[in-house]
C-alpha positions in Angstrom: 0.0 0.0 0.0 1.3 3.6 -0.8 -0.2 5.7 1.7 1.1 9.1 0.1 -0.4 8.2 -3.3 -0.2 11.5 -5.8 -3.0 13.6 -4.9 -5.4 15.0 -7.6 -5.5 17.6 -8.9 -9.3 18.1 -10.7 -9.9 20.6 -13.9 -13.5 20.6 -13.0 -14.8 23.8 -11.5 -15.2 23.2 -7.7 -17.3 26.3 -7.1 -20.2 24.3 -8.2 -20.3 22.6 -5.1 -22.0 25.6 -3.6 -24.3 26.3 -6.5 -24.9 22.5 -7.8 -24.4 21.3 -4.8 -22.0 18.5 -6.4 -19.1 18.0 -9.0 -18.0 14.8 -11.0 -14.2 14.1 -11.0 -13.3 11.4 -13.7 -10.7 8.5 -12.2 -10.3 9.8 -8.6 -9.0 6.5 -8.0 -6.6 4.5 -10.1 -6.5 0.6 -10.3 -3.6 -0.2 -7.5 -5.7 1.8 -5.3 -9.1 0.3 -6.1 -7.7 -3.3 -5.7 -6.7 -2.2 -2.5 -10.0 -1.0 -1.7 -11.9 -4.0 -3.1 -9.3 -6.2 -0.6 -9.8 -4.1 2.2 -14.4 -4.3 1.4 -14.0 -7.8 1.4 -12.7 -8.0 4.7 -14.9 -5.4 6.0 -17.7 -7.7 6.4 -16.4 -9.1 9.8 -16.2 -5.3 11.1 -18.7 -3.8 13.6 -22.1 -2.9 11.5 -24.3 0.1 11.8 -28.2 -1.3 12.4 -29.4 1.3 10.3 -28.0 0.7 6.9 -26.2 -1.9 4.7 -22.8 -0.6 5.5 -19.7 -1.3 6.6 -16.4 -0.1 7.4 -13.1 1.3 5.7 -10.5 -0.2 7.4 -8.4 2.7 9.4 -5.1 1.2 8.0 -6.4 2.4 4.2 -7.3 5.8 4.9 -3.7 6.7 4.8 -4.0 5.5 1.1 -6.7 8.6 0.5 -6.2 10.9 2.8 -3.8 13.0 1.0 -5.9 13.0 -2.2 -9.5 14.1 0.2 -7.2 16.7 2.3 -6.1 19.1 -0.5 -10.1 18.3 -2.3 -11.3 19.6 0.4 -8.9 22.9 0.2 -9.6 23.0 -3.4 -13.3 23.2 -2.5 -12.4 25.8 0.7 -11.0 28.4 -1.6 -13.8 29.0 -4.0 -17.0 27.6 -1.7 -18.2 28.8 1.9 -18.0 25.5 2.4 -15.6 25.0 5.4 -13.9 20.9 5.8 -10.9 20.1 7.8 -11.9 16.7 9.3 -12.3 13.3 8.6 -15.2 11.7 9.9 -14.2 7.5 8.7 -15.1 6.0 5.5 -18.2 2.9 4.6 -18.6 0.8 1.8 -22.1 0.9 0.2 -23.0 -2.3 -1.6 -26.4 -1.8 -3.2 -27.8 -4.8 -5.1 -30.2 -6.0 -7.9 -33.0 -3.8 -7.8 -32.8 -1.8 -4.5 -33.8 1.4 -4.5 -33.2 4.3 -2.0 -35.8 7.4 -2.7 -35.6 11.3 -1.9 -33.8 12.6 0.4 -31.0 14.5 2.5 -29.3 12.2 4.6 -30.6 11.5 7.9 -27.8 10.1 10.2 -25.3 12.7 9.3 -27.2 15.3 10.1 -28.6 13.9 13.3 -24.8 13.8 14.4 -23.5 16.9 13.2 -26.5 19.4 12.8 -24.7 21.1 9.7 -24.7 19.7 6.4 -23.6 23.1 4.6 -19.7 22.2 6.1 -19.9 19.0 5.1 -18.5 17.2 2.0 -19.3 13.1 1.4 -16.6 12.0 -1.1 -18.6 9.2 -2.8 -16.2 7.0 -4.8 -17.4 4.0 -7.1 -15.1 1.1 -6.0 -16.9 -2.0 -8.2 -19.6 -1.5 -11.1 -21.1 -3.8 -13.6 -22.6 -0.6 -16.0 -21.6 3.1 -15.8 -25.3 3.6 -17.1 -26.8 2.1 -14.6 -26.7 2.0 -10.3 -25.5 5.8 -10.2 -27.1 8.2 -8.0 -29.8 10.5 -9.0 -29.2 14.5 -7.8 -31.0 17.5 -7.4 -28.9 20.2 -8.0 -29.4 23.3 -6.3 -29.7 25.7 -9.1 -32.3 23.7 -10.4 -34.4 23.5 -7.4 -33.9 27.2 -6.4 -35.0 28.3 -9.4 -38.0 26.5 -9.6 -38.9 26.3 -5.7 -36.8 29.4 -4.6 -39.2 29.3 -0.7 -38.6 25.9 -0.2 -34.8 25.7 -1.3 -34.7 28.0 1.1 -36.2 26.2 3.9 -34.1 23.4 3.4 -30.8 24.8 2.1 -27.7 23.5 5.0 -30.5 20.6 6.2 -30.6 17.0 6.5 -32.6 14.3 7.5 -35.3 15.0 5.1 -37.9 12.6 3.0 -39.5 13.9 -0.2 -42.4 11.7 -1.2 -43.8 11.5 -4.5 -47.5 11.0 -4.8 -49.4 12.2 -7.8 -47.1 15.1 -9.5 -46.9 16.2 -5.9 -43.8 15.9 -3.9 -44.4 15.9 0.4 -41.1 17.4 2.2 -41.0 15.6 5.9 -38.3 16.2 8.6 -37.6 13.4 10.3 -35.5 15.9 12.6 -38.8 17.3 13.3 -41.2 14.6 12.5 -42.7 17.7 11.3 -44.5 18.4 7.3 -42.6 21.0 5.6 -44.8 21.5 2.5 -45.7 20.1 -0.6 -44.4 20.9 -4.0 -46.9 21.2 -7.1 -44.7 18.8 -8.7 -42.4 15.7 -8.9 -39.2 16.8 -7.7 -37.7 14.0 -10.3 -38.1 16.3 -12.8 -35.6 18.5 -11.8 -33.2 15.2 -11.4 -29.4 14.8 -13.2 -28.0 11.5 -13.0 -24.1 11.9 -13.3 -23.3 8.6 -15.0 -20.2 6.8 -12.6 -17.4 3.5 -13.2 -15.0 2.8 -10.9 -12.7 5.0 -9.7 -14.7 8.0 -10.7 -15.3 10.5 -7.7 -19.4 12.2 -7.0 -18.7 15.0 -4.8 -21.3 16.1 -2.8 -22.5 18.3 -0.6 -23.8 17.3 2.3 -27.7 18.6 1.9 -27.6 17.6 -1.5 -30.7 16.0 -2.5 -30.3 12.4 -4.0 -31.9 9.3 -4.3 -30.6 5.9 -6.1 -31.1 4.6 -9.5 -33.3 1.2 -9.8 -31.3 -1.0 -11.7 -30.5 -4.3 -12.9 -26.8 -4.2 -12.2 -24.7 -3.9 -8.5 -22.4 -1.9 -7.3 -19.8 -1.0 -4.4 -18.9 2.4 -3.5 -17.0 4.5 -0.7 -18.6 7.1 0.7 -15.8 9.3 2.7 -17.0 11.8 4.8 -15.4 15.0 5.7 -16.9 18.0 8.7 -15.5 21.4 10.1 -13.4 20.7 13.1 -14.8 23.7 14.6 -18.8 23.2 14.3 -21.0 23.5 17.3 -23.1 20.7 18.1 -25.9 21.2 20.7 -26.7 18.3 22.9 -30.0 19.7 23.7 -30.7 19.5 19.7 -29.2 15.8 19.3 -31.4 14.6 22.1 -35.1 15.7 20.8 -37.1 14.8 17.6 -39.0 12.8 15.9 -39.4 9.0 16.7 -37.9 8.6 13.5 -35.0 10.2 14.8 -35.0 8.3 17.7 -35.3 5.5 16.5 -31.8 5.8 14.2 -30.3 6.9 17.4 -31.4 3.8 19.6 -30.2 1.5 16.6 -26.6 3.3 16.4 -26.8 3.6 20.5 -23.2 2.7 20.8 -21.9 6.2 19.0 -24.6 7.7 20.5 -24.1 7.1 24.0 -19.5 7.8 23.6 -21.3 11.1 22.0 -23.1 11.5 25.3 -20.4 10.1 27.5 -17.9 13.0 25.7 -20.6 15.8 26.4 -20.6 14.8 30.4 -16.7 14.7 30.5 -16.5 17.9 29.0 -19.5 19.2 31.0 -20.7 20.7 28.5 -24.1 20.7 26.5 -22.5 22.4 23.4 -19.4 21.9 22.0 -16.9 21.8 19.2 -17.0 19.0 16.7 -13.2 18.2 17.7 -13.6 18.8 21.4 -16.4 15.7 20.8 -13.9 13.6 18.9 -11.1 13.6 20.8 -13.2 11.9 24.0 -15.2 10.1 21.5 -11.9 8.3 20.3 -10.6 7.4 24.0 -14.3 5.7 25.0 -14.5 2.1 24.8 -17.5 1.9 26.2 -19.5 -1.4 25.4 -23.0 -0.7 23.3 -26.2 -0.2 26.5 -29.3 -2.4 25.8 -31.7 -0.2 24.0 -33.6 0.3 27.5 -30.8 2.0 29.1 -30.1 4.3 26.2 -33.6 5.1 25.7 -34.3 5.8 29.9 -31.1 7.7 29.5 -32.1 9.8 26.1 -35.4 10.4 27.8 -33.7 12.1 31.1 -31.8 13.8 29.2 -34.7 15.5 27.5 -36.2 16.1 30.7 -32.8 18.1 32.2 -32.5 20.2 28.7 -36.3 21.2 28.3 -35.7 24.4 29.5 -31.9 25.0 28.5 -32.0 28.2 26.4 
């Protein structure tokens, strides 16, 4: 393994992160470092799995193989966005088979974590693929949508953890941070979709409130989905703590993270706090996963303590 492989250096224009919402870099990857990759997926399937998704993990040995190529991206993407990255948040494979399909929306779990998906970049790399037409993701881009829904791009602009339901030529926008209805567009947000056609080693980089969904197909593929946050965001314990039950449910599934997020708040006695003050106790727990009574009886207090915390 070379763990200072050359970095890239893209010709695309990076500033349309902030007004696409993502950019398509041709052969990110090169073979050596796929096959490493495709070695390292294999393997992952003994690793510690996250109950809410078909995931698993990048091994922490590899990441020196990207890091320097993700590191100056995100630089690149610093200089001509507002979009702020400095921090590696792990990588997971995503192995989507025959015919599975994931619809509308803004990603959930991130947001639940971090509470800022404008800082946020997910470095989505196809690793395997049987047809570049086929199994790529489809996007919204933001132009697009603001131009057509300018009040509701609004709304949702820097968000996560959002569904948009099609039913009809109407499109329902739910937070399941809220459990709340945001509103309904007079249209199918398909419409407005772009489906950036992938093969391995080519690079989707997106944003992190971009709004995607997956393309129905009759071929697989494996990708790596990296993820990058500001070392400096503030994350509100208060905020992580109340929601929907959709929400809560995600959390009680990933309890483990949850509860060394928790466990890093009450060593720093703190209910708000910098992403990297948060990490750096996060790393040192090795505290074993509660059973999903004990997280929930502790979520629920800690509800109760925050309810009127300003």
């Amino acid at each position: 393994m070379n763990p200072t492989a050359t970095a890239v250096r893209p010709t695309v224009d990076l500033k349309a992160i902030e007004t696409r919402g993502f950019a398509v870099i041709r052969n990110f990857l090169n073979q050596e470092e796929l096959n490493i990759l495709l070695n390292d997926y294999n393997e992952s399937k003994n690793r510690a799995q996250n109950a809410n998704y078909p995931i698993t993990y990048l091994g922490p040995e590899v990441f020196p193989l990207l890091r320097e190529k993700i590191m100056e991206l995100s630089e690149a993407v610093g200089k001509v966005t507002s979009t702020c990255v400095d921090s590696d948040q792990g990588g997971i494979y995503f192995s989507v088979k025959k015919g599975i399909k994931f619809d509308w929306h803004q990603d959930h779990e991130s947001f639940f974590m971090n509470q800022n998906h404008t800082d946020y970049l997910n470095f989505y790399t196809i690793i395997l693929k049987e047809k570049p037409e086929e199994a790529n993701l489809h996007v919204i881009p933001f132009d697009k949508f603001k131009a057509k829904s300018p009040e509701y791009f609004e709304r949702v602009v820097g968000g996560g953890a959002i569904r948009y339901e099609v039913h009809n030529n109407e499109t329902r926008i739910i937070s399941d941070e809220t459990g709340k209805k945001i509103g309904t567009l007079p249209y199918d947000i398909g419409t407005l979709a772009e489906t950036p056609q992938l093969n391995a080693g080519d690079l989707l980089l997106l944003r992190g409130d971009l709004i995607h969904s997956t393309q129905i197909a009759d071929s697989a593929r494996v990708a790596l989905s990296v993820r990058m946050a500001n070392s400096k965001n503030r994350i509100s314990l208060k905020k992580m703590v109340n929601g929907s039950k959709a929400k809560r449910i995600t959390m009680t599934n990933n309890r483990q993270v949850y509860t060394k997020i928790f466990n890093a708040f009450e060593q720093l006695n703190a209910v708000e706090s910098t992403y990297s003050e948060l990490i750096a106790k996060f790393n040192l727990d090795q505290s074993p996963a509660p059973s999903k009574f004990k997280f929930l009886l502790r979520l629920f207090k800690l509800r109760l303590q925050l309810i009127f915390q300003s």
